[in-house]
C-alpha positions as CSV (number, residue, x, y, z in Angstrom):
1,X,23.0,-2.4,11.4
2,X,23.5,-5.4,8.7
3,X,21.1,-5.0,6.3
4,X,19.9,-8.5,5.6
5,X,17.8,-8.5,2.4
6,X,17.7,-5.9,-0.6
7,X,14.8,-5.4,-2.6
8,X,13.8,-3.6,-5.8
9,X,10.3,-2.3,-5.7
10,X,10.0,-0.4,-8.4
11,X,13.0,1.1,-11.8
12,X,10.9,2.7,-14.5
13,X,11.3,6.0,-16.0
14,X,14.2,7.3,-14.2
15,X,12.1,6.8,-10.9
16,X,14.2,3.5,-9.0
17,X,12.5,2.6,-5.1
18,X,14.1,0.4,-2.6
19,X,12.9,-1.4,0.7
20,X,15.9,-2.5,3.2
21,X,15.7,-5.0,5.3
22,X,17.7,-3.7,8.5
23,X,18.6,-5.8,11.6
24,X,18.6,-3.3,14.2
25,X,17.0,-5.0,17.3
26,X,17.3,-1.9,19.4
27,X,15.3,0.4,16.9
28,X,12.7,-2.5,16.0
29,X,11.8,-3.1,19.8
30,X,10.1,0.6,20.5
31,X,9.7,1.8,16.7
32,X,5.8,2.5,16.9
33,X,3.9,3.5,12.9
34,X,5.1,7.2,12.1
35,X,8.2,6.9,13.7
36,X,11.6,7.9,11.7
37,X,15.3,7.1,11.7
38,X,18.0,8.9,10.6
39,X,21.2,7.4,8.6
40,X,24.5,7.6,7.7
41,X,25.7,5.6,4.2
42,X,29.4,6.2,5.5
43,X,31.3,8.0,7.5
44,X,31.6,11.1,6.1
45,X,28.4,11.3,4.3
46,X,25.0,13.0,5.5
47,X,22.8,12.3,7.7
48,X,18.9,11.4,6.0
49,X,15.7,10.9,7.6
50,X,13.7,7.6,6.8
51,X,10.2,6.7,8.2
52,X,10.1,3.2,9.7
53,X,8.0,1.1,7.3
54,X,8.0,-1.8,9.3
55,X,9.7,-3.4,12.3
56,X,9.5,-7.1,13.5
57,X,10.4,-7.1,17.4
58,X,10.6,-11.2,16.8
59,X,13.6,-10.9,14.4
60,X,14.9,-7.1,15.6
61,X,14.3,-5.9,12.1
62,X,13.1,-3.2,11.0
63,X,12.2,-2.2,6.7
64,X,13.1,1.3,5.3
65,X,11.7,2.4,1.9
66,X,13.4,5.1,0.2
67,X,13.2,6.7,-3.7
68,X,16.8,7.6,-5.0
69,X,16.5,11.4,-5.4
70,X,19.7,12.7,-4.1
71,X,23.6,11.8,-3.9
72,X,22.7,10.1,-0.7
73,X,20.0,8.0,-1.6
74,X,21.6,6.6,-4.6
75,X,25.0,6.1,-2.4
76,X,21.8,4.0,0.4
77,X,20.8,2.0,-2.9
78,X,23.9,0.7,-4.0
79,X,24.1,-1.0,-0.8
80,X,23.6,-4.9,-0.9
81,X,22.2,-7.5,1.7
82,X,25.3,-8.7,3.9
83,X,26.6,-4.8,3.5
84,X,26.2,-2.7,7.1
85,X,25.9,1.2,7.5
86,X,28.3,3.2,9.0
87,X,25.0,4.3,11.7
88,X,21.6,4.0,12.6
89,X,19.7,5.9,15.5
90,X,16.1,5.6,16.4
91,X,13.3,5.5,16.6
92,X,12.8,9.5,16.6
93,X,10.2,11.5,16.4
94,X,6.3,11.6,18.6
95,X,4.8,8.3,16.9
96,X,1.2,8.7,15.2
97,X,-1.7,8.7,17.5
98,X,-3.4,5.5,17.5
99,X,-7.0,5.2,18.6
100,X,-10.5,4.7,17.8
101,X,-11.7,7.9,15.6
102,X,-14.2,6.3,13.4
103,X,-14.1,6.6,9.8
104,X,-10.6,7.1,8.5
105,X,-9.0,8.6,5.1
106,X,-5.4,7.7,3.9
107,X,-4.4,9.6,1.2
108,X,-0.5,8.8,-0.2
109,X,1.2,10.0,-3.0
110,X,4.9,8.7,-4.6
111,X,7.0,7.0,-2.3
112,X,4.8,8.3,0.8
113,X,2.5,5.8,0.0
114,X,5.3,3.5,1.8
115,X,5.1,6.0,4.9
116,X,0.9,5.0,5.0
117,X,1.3,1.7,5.1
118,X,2.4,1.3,8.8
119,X,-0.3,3.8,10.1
120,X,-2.9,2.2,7.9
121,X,-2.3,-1.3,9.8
122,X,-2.1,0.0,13.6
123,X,-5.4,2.2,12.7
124,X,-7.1,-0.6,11.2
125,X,-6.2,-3.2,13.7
126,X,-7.9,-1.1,16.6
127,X,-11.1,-0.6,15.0
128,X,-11.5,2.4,12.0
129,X,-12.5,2.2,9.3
130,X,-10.0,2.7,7.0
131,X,-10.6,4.2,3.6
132,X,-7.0,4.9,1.0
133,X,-6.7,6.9,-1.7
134,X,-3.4,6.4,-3.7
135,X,-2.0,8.4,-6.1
136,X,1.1,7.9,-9.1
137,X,2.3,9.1,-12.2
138,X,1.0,6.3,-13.9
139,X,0.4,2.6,-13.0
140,X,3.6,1.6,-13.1
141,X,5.1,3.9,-10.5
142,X,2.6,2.5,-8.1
143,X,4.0,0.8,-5.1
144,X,2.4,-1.5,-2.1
145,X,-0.7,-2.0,-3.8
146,X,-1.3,-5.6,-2.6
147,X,-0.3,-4.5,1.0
148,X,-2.6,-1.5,1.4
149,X,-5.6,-3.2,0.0
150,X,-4.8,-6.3,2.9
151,X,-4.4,-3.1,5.5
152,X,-7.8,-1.2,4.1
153,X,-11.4,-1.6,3.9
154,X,-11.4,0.1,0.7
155,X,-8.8,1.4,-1.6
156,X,-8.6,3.8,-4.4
157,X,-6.2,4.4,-7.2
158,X,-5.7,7.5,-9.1
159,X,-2.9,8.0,-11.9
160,X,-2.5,11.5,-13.2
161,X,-2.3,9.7,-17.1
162,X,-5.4,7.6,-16.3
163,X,-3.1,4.2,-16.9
164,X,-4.6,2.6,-14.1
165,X,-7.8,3.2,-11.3
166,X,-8.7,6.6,-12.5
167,X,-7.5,9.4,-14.2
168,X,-6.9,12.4,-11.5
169,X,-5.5,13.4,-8.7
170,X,-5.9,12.2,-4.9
171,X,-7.7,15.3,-4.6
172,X,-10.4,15.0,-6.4
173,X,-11.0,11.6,-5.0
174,X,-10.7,13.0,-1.6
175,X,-13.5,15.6,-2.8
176,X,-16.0,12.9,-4.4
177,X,-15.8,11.0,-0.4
178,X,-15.9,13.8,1.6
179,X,-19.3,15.1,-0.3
180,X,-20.8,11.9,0.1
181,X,-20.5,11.1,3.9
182,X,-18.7,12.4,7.0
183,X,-15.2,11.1,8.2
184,X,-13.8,11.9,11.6
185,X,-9.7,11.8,10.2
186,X,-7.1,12.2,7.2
187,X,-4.0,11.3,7.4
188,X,-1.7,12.2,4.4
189,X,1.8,11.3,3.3
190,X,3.5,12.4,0.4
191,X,5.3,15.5,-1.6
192,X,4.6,18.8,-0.3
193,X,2.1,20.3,-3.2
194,X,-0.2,16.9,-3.0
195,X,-0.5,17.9,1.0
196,X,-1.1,21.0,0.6
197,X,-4.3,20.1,-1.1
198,X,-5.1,17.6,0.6
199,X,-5.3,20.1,3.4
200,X,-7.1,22.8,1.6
201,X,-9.7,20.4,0.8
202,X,-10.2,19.0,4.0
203,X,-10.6,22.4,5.9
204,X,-13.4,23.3,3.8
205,X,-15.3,20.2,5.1
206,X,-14.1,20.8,8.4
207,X,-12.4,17.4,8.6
208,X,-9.2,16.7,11.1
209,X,-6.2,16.6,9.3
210,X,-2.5,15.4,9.7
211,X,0.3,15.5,7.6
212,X,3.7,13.5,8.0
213,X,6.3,16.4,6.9
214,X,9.7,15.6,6.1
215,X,11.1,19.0,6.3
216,X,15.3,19.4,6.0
217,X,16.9,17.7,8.6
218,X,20.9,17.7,9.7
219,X,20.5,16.8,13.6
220,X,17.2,15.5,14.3
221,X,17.1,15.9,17.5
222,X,16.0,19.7,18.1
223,X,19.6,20.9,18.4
224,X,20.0,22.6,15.1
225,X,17.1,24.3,14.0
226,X,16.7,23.3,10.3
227,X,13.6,21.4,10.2
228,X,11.4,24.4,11.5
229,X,8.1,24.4,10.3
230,X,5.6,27.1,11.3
231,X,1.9,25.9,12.3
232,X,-1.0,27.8,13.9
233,X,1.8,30.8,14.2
234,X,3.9,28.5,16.1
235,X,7.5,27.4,14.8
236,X,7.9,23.7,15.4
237,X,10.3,21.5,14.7
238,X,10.0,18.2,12.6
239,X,12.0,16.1,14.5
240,X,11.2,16.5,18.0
241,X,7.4,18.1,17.7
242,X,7.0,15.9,14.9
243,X,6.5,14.5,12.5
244,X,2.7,14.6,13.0
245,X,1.1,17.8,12.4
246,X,-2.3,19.9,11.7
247,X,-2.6,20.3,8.4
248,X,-4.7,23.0,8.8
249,X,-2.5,25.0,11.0
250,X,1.0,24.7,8.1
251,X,2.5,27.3,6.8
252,X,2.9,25.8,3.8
253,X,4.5,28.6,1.6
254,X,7.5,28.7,4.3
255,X,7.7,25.1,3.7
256,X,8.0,24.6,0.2
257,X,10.5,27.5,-0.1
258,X,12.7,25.8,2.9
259,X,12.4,22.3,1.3
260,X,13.8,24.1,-2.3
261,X,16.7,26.0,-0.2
262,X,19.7,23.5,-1.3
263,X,18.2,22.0,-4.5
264,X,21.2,23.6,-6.9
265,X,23.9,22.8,-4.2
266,X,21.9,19.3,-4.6
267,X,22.0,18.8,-8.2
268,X,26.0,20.3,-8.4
269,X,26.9,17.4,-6.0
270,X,25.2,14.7,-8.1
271,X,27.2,15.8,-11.2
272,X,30.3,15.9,-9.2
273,X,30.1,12.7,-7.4
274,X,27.5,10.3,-9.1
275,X,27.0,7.3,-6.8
276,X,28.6,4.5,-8.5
């Protein structure tokens, strides 16, 4: 669990992303696109959940991209190539079904547009045709460009100041598609309010719909309970029913009052202990 190379994707306006390069051999073997892995900095931090960017079964690497948001991720950024973690288990969670559906809509927001980019290449290389729609703050908070263009038949940008593609949200790209021709699929990664609508738009052209959800996780692997998410009635749990589910079918009021359950305990233990 050596991580072998370190780099900086992104540092502007207070918003810092980081890929690792991990050698992990066992992990990089079976890890299939939308597949996770959860982590420990040390040993007596928390455990996190990261989506498995990519894995090389060649070199038993695998890359993990990750925004530093929390106590955890900034103590996961300070980390240098040569420097190991305390542990590393994977791959978890039901990968992302790859097959032949047709015509095919990535839409990726923030930092999920790193969580895209895996699915993006499988679905492509068996066939779809694969349209993305990705969405920043401004242009330069946008990440894996060059990569999603290479993994895409046709990209499109939107930044919410207009900076760079067009001014907007993914939305209303998703909207201008969807009322010129038919797709068979969407796939979305990203924050919870950009899903949401992603969804809501989607079900009123009756278009399949999955969402990547990275709900509050502790054990990830069923045992404890806190990634429930509730969809079609059903409760579900991220880790282990997951992390693949029906847009349509989310409850996603429970879900963005679940995600928001530990935010001040969040902030308190930032001020405290500041990764340094």
């Amino acid at each position: 669990m050596k991580i072998l190379n370190k780099q900086i994707i992104n540092d502007v306006d207070g918003v810092k992303i980081t890929q690792l390069d991990i050698f992990a051999p066992d992990i990089a073997t079976k890890g299939q696109p939308g597949q996770f892995v959860m982590l420990m900095v040390s040993e007596k931090g928390e455990r996190i959940p990261l989506t498995l960017v990519n894995t090389d079964k060649t070199k038993g690497t695998l890359s993990l991209i990750f925004q530093e948001a929390g106590f955890t991720t900034q103590s996961l950024g300070k980390l240098n190539s040569g420097d190991s973690l305390f542990s590393l288990v994977g791959p978890l969670g039901h990968p992302t079904e790859i097959k032949k559906y047709g015509k095919i809509i990535l839409v990726g927001g923030g930092v999920g547009i790193a969580e895209i980019l895996p699915v993006a290449r499988a679905l492509k290389n068996v066939g779809n045709h694969v349209t993305t729609i990705l969405g920043s703050r401004n242009k330069d908070l946008l990440i894996l460009e060059a990569e999603l263009k290479n993994a895409s038949d046709e990209v499109h940008i939107m930044t919410d100041d207009g900076s760079y593609g067009r001014k907007g949200f993914t939305t209303d790209m998703l909207k201008e598609l969807l009322r010129k021709d038919k797709y068979d699929m969407i796939y979305s990664v990203g924050p919870i309010p950009m899903m949401k609508r992603v969804a809501l738009v989607s079900k009123e052209y009756q278009t399949k719909t999955l969402v990547s959800l990275s709900a509050l996780m502790v054990d990830a692997t069923g045992m404890c309970g806190c990634c429930r998410v509730t969809v079609s009635g059903e409760v579900k749990f991220s880790c282990v029913d997951g992390p693949d589910f029906d847009g349509h079918g989310v409850d996603w009021v429970e879900l963005e009052k679940r995600n928001k359950v530990y935010s001040l305990q969040e902030k308190h233990i930032c001020n405290l202990f500041p990764a340094a």
